[in-house]
C-alpha positions in Angstrom: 6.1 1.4 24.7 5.1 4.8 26.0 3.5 7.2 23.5 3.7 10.8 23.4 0.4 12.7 22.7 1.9 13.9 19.2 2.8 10.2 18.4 -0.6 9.4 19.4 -2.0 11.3 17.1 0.0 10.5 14.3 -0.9 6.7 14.8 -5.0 7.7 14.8 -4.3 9.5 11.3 -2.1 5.8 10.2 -4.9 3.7 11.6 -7.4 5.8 9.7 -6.1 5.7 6.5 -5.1 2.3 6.9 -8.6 1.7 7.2 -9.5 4.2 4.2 -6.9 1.6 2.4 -8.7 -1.7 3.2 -11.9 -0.1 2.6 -10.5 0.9 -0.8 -9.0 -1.7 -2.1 -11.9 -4.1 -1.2 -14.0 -1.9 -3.5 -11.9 -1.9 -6.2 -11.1 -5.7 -6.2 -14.7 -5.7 -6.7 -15.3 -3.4 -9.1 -11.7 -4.3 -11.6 -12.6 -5.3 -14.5 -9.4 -7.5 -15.3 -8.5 -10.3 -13.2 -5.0 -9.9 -13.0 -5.5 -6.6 -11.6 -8.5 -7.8 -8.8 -6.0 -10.0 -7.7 -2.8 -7.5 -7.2 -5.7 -5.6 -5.3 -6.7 -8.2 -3.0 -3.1 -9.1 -2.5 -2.9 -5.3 -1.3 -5.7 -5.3 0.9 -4.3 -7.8 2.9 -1.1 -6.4 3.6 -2.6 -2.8 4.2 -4.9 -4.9 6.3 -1.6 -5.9 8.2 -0.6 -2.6 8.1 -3.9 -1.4 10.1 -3.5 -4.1 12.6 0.3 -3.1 13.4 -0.9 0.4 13.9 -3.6 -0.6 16.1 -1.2 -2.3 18.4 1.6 0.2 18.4 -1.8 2.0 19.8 -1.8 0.0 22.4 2.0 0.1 23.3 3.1 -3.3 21.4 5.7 -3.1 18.7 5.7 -6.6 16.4 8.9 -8.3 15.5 10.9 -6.9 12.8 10.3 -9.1 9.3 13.0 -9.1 7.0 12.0 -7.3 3.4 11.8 -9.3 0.3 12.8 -8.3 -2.9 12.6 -9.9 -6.5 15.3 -10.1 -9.0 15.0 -8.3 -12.0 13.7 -11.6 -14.0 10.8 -11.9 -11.6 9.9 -8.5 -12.7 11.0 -8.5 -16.3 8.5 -12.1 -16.5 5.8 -10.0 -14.3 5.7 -7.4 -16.4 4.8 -9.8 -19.2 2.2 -11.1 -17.0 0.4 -8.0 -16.5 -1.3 -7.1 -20.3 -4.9 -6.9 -19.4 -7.4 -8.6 -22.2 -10.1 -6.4 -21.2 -11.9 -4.1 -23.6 -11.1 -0.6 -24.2 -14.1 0.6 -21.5 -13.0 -2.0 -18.8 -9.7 -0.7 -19.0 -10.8 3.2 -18.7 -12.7 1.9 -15.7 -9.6 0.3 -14.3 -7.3 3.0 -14.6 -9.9 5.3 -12.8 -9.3 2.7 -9.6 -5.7 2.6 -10.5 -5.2 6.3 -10.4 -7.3 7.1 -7.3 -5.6 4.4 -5.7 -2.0 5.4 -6.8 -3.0 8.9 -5.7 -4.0 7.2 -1.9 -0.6 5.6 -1.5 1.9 8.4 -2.2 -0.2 10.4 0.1 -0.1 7.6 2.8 3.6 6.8 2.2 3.8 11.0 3.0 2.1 10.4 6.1 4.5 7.6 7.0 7.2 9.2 6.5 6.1 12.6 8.7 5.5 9.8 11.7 9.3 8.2 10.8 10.8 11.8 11.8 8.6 12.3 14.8 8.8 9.4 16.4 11.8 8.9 19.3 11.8 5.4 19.9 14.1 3.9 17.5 12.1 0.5 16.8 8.9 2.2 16.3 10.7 4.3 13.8 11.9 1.0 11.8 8.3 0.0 12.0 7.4 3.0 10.1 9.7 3.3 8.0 9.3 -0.5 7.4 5.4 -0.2 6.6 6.6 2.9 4.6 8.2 0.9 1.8 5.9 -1.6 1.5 3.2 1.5 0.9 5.6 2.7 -1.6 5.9 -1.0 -3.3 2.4 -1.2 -3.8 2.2 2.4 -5.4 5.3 0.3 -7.7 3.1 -2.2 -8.4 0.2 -0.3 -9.5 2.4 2.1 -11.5 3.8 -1.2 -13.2 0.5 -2.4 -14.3 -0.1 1.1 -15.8 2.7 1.2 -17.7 2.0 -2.4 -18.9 -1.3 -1.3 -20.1 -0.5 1.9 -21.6 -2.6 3.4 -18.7 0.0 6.5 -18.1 -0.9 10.0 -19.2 
């Protein structure tokens, strides 16, 4: 794949903030208090991980093979709804809607940034890439948003 200078650019801003990510979620699986939430945050890292490492390839002209989405019924989410009440005390749960909001804040922006590389791009399979990466960046910010709401952590 041959990259355009613009298209360049745009992957050096994705492979930054897919690094940002990583770096960020690392932190805050460290510093959760609750650990249902550490573990939806470790489960994020690794995919934004993934996300970094696809970047850095399309960097170096590969595209990876397109991987089919998966999606859960609306049981699995009814039940992991359930499964998200946090037992941690009024403070640890201030503290972990700080890391929740910061980090909801982090993924609309980068699912933005996605989307600006969607439109500029011209080949056609880097473009699915994107826009694949794009809705996984905007299930996690669905994920975090439904912890949140299980907890009473919304504004």
């Amino acid at each position: 794949m041959t990259l355009t200078k613009k298209e360049q650019g745009l992957l050096k801003d994705l492979q930054n903030e897919e690094k940002l990510c990583v770096e960020k979620y690392r932190k805050a699986a460290e510093n959760a208090c609750d650990a249902k939430l550490q573990h939806i945050f470790e489960k994020i890292e690794k995919a934004e991980q993934s996300h970094y490492d696809t970047v850095t390839g399309m960097l170096a002209g590969t595209l990876p093979a397109q991987q089919g989405q998966q999606s859960k019924g609306q049981a699995s989410r009814q039940k992991a709804e359930k499964d998200l009440k946090s037992t941690a005390s009024r403070a640890e749960k201030q503290r972990d809607a700080y890391l929740l909001s910061d980090l909801l804040g982090t993924e609309k922006y980068v699912s933005g940034v996605y989307n600006t590389a969607v439109f500029e791009f011209s080949d056609t399979k880097a473009r699915q890439v994107l826009a694949a990466i794009q809705q996984q960046e905007q299930e996690h910010g669905k994920q975090l948003s439904d912890y949140m709401q299980a907890n009473n952590m919304y504004c």
